[in-house]
Backbone atoms as SQL, in Angstrom:
CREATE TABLE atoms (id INTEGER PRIMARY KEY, chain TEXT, resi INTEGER, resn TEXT, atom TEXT, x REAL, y REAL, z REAL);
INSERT INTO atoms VALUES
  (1, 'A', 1, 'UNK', 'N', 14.079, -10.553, -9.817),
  (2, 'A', 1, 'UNK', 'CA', 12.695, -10.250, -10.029),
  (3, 'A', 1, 'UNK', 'C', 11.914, -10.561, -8.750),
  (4, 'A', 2, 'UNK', 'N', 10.608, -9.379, -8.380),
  (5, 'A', 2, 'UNK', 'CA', 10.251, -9.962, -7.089),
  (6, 'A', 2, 'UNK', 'C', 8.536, -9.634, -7.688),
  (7, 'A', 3, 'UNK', 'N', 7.750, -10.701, -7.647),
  (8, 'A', 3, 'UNK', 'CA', 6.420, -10.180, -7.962),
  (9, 'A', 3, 'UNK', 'C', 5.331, -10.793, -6.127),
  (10, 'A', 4, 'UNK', 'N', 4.347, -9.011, -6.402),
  (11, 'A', 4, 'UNK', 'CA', 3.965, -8.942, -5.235),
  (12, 'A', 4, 'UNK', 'C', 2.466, -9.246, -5.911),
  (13, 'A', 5, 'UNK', 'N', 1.433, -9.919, -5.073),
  (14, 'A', 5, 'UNK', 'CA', 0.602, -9.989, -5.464),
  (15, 'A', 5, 'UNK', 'C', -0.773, -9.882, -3.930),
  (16, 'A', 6, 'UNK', 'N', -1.986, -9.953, -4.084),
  (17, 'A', 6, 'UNK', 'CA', -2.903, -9.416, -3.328),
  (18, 'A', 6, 'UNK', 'C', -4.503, -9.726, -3.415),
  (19, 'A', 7, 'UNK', 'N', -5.309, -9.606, -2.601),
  (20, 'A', 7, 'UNK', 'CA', -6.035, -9.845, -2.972),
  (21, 'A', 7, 'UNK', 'C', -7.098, -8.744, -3.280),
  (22, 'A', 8, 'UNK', 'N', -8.177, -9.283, -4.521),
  (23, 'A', 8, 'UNK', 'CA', -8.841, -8.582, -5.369),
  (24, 'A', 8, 'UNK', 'C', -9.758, -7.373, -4.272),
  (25, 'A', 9, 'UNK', 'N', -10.298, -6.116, -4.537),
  (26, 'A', 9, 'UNK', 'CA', -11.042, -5.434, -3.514),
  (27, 'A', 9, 'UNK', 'C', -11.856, -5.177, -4.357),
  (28, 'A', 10, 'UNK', 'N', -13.149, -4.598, -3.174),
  (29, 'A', 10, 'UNK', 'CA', -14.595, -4.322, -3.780),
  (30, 'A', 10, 'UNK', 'C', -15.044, -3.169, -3.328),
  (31, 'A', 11, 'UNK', 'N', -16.070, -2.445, -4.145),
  (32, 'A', 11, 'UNK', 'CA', -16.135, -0.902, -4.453),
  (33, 'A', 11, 'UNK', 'C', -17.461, -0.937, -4.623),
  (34, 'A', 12, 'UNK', 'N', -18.671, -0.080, -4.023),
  (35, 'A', 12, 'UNK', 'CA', -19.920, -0.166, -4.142),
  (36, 'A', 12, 'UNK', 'C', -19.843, 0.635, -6.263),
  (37, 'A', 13, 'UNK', 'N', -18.762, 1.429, -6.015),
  (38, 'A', 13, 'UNK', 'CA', -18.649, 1.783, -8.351),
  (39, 'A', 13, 'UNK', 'C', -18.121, 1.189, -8.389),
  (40, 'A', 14, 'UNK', 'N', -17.279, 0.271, -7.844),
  (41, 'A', 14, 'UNK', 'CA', -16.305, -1.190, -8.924),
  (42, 'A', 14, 'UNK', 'C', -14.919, -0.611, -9.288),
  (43, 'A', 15, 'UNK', 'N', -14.290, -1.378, -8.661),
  (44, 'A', 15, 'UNK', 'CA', -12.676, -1.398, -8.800),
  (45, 'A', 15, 'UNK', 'C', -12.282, -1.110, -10.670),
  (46, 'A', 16, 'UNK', 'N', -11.356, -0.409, -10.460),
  (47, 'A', 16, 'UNK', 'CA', -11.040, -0.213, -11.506),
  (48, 'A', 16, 'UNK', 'C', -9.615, -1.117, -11.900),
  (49, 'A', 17, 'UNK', 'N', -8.417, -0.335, -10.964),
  (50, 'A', 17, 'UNK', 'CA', -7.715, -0.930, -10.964),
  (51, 'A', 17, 'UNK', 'C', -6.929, -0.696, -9.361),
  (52, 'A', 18, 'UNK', 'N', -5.517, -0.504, -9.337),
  (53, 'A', 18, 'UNK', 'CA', -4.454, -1.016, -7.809),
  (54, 'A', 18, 'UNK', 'C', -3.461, 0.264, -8.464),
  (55, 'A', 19, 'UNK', 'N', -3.306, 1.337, -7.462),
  (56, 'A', 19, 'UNK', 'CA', -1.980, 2.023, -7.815),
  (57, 'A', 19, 'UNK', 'C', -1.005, 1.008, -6.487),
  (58, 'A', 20, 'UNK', 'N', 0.094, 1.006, -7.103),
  (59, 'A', 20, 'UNK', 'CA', 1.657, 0.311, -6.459),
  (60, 'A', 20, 'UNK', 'C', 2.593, 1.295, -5.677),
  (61, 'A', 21, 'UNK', 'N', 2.832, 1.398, -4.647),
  (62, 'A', 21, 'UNK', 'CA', 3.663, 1.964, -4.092),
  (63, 'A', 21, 'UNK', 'C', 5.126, 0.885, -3.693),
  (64, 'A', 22, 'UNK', 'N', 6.006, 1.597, -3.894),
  (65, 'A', 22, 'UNK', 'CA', 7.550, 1.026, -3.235),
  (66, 'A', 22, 'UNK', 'C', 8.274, 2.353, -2.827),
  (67, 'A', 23, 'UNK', 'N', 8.851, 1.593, -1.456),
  (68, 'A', 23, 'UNK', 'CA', 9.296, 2.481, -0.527),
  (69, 'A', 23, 'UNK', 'C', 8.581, 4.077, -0.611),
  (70, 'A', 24, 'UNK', 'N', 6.750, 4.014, -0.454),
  (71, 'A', 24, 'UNK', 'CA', 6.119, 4.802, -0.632),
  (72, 'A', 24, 'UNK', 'C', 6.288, 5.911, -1.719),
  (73, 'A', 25, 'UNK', 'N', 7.012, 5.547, -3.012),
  (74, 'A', 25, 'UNK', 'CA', 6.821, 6.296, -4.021),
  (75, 'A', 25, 'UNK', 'C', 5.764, 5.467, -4.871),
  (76, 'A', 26, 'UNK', 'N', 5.110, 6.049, -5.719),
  (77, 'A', 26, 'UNK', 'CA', 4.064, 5.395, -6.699),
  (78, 'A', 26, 'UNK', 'C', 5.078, 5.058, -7.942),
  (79, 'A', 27, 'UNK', 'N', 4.384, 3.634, -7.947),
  (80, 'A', 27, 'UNK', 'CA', 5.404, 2.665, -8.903),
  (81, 'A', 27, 'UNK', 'C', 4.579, 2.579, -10.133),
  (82, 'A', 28, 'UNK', 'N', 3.338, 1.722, -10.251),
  (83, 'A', 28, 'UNK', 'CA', 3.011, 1.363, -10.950),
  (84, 'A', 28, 'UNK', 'C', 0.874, 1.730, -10.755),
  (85, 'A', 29, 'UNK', 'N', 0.512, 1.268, -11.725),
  (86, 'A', 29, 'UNK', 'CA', -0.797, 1.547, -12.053),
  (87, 'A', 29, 'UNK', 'C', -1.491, 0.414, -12.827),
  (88, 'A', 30, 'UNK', 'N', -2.131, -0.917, -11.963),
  (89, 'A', 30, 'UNK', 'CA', -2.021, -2.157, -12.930),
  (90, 'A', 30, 'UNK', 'C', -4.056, -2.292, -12.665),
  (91, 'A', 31, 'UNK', 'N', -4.383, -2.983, -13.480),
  (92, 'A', 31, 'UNK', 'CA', -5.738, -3.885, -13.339),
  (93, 'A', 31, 'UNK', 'C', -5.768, -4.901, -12.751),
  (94, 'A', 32, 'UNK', 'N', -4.736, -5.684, -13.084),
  (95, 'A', 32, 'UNK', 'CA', -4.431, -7.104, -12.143),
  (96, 'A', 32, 'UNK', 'C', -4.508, -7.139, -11.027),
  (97, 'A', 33, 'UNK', 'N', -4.270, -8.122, -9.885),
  (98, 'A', 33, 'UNK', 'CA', -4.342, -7.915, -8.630),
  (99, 'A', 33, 'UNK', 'C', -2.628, -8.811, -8.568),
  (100, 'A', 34, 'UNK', 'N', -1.742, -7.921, -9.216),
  (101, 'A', 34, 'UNK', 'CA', -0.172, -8.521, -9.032),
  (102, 'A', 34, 'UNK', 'C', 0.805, -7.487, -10.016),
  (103, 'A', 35, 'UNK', 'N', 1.711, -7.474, -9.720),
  (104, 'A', 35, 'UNK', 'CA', 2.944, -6.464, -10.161),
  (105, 'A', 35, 'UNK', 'C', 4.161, -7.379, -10.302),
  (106, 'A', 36, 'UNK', 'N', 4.323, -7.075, -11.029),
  (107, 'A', 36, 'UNK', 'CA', 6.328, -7.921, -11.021),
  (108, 'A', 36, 'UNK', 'C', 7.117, -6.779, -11.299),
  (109, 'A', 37, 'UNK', 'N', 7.867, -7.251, -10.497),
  (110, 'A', 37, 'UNK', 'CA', 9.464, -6.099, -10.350),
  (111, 'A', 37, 'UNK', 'C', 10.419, -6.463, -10.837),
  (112, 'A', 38, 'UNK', 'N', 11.063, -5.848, -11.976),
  (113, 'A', 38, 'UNK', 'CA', 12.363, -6.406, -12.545),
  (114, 'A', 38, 'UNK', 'C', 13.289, -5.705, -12.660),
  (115, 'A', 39, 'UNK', 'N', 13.582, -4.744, -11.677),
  (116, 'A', 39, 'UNK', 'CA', 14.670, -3.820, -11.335),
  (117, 'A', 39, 'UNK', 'C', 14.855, -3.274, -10.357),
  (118, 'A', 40, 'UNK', 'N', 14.453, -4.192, -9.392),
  (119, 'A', 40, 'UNK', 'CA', 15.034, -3.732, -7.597),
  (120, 'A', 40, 'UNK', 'C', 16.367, -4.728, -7.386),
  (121, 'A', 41, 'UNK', 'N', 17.079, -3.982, -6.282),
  (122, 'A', 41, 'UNK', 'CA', 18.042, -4.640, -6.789),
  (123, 'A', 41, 'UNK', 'C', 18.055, -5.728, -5.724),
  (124, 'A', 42, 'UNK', 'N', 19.249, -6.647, -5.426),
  (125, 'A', 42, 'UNK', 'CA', 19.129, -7.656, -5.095),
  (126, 'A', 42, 'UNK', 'C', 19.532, -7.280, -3.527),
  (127, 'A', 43, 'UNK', 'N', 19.448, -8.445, -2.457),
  (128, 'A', 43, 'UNK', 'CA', 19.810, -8.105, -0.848),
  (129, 'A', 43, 'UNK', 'C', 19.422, -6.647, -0.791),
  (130, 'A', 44, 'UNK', 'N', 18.114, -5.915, -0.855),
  (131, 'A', 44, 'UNK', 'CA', 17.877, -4.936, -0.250),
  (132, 'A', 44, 'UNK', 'C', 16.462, -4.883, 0.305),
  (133, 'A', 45, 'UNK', 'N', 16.419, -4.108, 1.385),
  (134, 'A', 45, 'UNK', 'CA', 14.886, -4.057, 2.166),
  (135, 'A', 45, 'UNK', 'C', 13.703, -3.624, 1.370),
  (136, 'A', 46, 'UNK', 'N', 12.703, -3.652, 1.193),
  (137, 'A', 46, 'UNK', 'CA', 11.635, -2.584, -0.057),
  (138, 'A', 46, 'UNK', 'C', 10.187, -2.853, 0.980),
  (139, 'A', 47, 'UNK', 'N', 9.539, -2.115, 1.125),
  (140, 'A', 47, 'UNK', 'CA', 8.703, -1.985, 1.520),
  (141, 'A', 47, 'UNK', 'C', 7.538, -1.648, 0.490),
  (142, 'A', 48, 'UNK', 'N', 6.175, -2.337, 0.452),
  (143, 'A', 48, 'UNK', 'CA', 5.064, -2.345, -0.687),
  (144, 'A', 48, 'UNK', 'C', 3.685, -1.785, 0.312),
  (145, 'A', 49, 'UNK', 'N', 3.221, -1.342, -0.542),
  (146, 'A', 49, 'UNK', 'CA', 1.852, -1.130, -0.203),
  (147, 'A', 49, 'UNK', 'C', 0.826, -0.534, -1.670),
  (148, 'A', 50, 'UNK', 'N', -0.501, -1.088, -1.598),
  (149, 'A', 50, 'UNK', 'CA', -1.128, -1.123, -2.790),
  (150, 'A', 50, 'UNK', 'C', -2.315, -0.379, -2.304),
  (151, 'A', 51, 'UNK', 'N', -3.437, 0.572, -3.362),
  (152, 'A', 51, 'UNK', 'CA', -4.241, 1.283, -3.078),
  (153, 'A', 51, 'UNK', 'C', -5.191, 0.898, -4.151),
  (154, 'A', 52, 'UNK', 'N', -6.491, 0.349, -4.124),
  (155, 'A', 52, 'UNK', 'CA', -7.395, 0.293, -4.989),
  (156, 'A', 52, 'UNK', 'C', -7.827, 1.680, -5.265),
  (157, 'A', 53, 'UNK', 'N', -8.137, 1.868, -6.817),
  (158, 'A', 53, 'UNK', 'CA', -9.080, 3.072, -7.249),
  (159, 'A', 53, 'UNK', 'C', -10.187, 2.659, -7.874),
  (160, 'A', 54, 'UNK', 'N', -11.058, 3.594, -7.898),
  (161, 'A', 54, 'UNK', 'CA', -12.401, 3.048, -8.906),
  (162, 'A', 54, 'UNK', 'C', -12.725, 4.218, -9.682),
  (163, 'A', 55, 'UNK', 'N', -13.691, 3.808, -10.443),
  (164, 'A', 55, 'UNK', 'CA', -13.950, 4.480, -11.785),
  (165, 'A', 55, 'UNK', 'C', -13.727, 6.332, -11.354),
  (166, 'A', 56, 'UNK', 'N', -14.175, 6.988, -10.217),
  (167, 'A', 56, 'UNK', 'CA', -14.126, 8.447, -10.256),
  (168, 'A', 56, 'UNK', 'C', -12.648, 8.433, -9.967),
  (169, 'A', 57, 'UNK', 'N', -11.952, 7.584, -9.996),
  (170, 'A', 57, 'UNK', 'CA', -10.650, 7.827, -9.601),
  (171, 'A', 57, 'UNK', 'C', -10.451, 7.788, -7.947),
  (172, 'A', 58, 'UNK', 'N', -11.011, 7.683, -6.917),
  (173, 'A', 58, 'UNK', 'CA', -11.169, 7.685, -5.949),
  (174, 'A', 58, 'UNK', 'C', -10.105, 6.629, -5.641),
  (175, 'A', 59, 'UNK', 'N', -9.452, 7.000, -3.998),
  (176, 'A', 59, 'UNK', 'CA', -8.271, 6.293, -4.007),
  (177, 'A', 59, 'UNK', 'C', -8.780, 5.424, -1.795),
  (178, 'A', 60, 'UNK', 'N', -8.501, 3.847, -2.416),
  (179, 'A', 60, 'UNK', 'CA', -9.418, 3.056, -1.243),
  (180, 'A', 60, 'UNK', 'C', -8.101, 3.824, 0.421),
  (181, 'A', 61, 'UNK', 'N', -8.191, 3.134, 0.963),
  (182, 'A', 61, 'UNK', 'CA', -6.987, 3.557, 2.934),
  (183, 'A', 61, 'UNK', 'C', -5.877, 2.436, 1.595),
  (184, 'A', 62, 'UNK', 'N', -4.827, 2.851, 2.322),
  (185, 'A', 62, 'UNK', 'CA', -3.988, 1.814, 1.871),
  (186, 'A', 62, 'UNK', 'C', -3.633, 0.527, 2.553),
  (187, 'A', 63, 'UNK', 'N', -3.197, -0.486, 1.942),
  (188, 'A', 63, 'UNK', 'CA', -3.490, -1.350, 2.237),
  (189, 'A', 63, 'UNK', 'C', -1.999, -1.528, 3.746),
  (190, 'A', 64, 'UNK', 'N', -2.267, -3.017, 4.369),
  (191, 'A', 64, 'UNK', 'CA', -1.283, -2.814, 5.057),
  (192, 'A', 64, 'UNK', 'C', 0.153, -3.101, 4.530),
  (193, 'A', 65, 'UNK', 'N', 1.704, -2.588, 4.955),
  (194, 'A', 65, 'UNK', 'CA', 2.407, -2.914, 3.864),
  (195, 'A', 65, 'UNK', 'C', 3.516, -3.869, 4.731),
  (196, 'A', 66, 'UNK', 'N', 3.932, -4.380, 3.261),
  (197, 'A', 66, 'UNK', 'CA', 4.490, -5.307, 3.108),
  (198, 'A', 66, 'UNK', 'C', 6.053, -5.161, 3.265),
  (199, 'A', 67, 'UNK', 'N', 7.035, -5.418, 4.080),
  (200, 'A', 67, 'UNK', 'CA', 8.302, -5.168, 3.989),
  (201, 'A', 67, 'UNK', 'C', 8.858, -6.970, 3.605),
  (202, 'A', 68, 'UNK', 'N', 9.492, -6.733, 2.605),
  (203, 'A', 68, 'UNK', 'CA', 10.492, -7.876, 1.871),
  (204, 'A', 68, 'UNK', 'C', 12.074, -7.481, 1.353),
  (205, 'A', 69, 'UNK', 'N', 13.148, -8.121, 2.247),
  (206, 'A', 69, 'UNK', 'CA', 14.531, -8.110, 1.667),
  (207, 'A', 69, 'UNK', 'C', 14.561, -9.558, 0.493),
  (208, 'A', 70, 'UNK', 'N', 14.662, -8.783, -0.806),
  (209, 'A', 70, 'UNK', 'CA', 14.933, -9.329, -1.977),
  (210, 'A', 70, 'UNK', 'C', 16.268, -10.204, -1.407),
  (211, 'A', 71, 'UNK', 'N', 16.137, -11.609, -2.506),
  (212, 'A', 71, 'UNK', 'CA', 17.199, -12.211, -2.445),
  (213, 'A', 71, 'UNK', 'C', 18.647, -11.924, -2.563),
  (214, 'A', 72, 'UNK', 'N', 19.564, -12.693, -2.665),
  (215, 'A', 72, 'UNK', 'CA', 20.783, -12.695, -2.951),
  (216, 'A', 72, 'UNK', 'C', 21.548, -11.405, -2.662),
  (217, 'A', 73, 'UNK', 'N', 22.748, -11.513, -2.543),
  (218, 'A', 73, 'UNK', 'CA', 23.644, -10.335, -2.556),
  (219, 'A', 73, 'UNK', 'C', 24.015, -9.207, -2.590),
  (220, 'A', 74, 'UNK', 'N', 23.829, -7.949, -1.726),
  (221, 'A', 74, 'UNK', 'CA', 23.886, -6.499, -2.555),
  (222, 'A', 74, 'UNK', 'C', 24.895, -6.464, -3.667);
């Protein structure tokens, strides 16, 4: 399990929520300002990057990203 987390952003319409990217595919779609991963696999490279949206759906620059090799063993 690898949880990525970030800090909260601000929107003159107000954050709605964070779309999730890994290895630049869109992962997830959360409110929180954190994601947990429970099916990447283990000893491999993954690269993250997160995009605030707000209420028109509007999508913020992305953020800068994050490269992490998960623990243990391929």
């Amino acid at each position: 399990m690898f949880e990525l987390s970030w800090s909260a952003s601000t929107d003159d319409v107000g954050v709605e929520g964070y779309k999730v990217y890994l290895d630049n595919k869109e992962v997830a779609s959360v409110t929180a300002t954190s994601c947990r991963f429970t099916s990447i696999e283990r000893g491999k490279v993954y690269t993250f990057v997160v995009r605030a949206f707000d209420a028109a759906k509007n999508l913020s620059e992305p953020s800068n990203s994050v490269t992490q090799r998960t623990l243990g063993a391929k």
